[in-house]
NUZA-699472 format. One record per residue (C-alpha): chain; x, y, z; residue number from 1. Coordinates in steps of 0.05 Angstrom, whole numbers, plus 5000, padded with zeros to 4 digits. Each point is the difference from the previous one (the first is absolute). Layout:
N
  mol     u     v     w  seq
    A     X     Y     Z  NUM
...
This chain:
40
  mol     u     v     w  seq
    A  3151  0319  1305    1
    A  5016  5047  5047    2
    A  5016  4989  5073    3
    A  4944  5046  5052    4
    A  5021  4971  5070    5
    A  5062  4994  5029    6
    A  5014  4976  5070    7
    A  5053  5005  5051    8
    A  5010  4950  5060    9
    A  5051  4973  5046   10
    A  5016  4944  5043   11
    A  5025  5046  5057   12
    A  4980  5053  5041   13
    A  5030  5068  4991   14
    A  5025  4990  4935   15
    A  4990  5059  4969   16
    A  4947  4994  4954   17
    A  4950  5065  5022   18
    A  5075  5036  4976   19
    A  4998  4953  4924   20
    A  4930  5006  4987   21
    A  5004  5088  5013   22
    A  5060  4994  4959   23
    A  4956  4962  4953   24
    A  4947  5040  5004   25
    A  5044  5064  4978   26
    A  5032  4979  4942   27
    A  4932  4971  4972   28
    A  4957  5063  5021   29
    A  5053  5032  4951   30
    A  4990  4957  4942   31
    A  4933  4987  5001   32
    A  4968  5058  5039   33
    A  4954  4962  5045   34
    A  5008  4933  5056   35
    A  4962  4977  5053   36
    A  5016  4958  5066   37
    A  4967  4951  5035   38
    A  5028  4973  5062   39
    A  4964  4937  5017   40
């Protein structure tokens, strides 16, 4: 089964996360070709 969501969170302000997930985002827009983002 493959895995279609993954989420990133933190217990802390300013933690960085905007700076994972675009790093995320990169890497899988490379080896898959397409993402989306949903900032809730």
């Amino acid at each position: 089964m493959k895995t279609r969501n993954l989420f990133i969170a933190s217990m802390e302000p300013d933690a960085g996360k905007l700076l994972v997930t675009m790093g995320i985002m990169e890497f899988l827009t490379r080896q898959i070709g397409k993402v989306a983002f949903s900032a809730r």
